[in-house]
C-alpha positions in Angstrom: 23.1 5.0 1.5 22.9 4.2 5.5 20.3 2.6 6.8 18.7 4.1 10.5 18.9 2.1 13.0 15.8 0.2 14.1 15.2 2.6 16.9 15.6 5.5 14.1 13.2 3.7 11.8 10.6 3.1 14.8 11.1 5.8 17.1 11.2 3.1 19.6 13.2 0.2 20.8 11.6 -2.9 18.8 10.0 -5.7 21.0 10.5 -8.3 18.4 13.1 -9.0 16.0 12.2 -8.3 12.3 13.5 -7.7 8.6 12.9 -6.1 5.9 10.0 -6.8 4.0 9.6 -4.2 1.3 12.3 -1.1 0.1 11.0 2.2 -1.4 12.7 3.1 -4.5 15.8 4.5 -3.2 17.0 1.6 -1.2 15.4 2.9 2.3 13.3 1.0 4.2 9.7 1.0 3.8 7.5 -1.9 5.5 9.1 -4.1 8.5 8.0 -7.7 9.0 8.2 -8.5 12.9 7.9 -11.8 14.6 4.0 -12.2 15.5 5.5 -13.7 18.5 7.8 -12.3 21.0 9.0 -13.5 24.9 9.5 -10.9 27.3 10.4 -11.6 31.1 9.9 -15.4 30.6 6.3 -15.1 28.9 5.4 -15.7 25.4 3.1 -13.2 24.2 1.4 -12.4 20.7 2.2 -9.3 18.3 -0.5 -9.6 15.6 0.8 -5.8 14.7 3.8 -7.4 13.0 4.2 -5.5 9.8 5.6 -1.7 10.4 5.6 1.5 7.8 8.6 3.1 8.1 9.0 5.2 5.4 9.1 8.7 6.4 7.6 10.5 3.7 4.7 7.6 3.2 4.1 7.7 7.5 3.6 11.5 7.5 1.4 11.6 4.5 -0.9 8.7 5.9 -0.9 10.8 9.6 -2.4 13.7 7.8 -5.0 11.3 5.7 -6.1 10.1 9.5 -6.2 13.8 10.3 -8.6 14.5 7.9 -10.7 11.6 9.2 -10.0 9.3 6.6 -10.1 6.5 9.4 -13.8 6.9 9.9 -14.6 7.0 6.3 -12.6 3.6 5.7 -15.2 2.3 8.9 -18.4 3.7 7.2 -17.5 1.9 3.8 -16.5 -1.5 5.3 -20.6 -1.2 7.0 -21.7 -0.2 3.4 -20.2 -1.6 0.9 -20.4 -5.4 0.6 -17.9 -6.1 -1.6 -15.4 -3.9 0.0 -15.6 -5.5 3.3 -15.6 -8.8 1.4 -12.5 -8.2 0.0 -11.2 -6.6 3.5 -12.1 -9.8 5.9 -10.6 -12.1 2.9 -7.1 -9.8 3.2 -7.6 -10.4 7.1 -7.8 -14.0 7.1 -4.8 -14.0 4.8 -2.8 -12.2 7.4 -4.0 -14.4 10.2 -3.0 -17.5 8.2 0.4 -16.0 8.1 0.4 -14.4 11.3 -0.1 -18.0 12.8 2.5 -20.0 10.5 5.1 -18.1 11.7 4.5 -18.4 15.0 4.5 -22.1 15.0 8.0 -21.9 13.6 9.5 -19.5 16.2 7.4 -20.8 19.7 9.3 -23.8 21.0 6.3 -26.3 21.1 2.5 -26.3 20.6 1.2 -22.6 20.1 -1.1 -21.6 23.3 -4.8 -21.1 22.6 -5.0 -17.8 24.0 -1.9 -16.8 21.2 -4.1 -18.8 18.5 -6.6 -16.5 19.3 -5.1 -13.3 19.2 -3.4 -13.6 16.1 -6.2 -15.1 14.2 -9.1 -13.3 15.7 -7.6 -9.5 15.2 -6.6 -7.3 12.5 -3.5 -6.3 11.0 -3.8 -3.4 13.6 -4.4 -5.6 16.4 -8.1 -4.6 16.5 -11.1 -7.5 17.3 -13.4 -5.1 15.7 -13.5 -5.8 11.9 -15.6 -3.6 10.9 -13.7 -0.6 12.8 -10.8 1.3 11.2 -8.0 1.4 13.5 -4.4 2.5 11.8 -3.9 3.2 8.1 -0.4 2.9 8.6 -0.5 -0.7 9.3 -3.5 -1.4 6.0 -0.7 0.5 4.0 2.1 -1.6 5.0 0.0 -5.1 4.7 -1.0 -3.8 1.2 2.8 -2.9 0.2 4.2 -6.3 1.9 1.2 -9.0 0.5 -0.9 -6.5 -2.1 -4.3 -8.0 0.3 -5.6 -4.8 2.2 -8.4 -3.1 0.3 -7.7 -0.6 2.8 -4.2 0.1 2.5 -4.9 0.3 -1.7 -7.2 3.0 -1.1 -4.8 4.6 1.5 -1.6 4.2 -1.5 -3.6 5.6 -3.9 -4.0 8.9 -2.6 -0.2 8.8 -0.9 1.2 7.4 -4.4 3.7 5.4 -4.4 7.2 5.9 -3.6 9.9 7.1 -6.5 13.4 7.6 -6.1 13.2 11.5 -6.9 10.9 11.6 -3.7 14.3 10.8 -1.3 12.2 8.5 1.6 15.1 8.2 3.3 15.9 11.5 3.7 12.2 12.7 3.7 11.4 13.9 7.4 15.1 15.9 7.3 14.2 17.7 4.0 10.3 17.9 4.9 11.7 19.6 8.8 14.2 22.3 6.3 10.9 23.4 4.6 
């Protein structure tokens, strides 16, 4: 099987080198890890949205979950349900931890405070609001990459998980020949 490019796999030019963190089933890409840390014109600047779903058939399937406002339920639960949002913040400071080790290993020097801050005081969406739900995309892919985002379970549980008779890699070019 080819592999998209990164552009094909983003729909963008990246803005930070990454790899491959997780495959689905069939060889195809499914969750990116990018650099938390990225210099652009001279200036170092934090990327706390460093993990990226790019499996087609899992990215369409949690767009129409958000469509159906699973975004808002996912915020009501994390006010009500202690145990949930427990388990939520815990996954978050995981992320942060990591987030934060490797940028100390790619910035040339001592980390600046206002990157400290950034990519230990926001989500794995890049949201300061912890008790908001921002992107399911990016719960799904911290919960496929580290198994740590109550979110993202909830989220894979409804989407199921990819098998090799579900082609990911050729997903949106079957689902657009429906």
């Amino acid at each position: 099987m080819q592999y998209q490019t990164a552009v094909e796999l983003l729909g963008r030019v990246p803005r930070t080198p990454f790899t491959v963190k997780t495959f689905c089933p069939d060889g195809s890409p499914q969750v990116l890890l990018a650099n938390p840390v990225f210099i652009e014109d001279g200036i170092w600047k934090p990327f706390p949205t460093f993990l990226w779903l790019v499996c087609p058939r899992l990215k369409t399937q949690v767009a129409d979950l958000e469509q159906h406002g699973k975004i808002k339920e996912f915020s009501q639960k994390l006010d009500s349900d202690d145990e949930f949002r427990e388990k939520f913040l815990h996954g978050q400071s995981e992320i942060s931890l990591l987030r934060l080790e490797m940028a100390e290993k790619i910035y040339p020097g001592e980390l600046p405070e206002h990157i400290k801050e950034i990519l230990s005081e926001t989500t794995i969406a890049g949201s300061r609001d912890f008790r908001g739900v921002k992107c399911l995309h990016s719960h799904l892919a911290q919960e496929l990459a580290f198994h740590n985002n109550p979110i993202g379970e909830a989220v894979l549980n409804s989407v199921k998980k990819c098998s090799k008779t579900d082609n990911c890699g050729e997903y949106c070019t079957t689902r657009s020949s429906q």
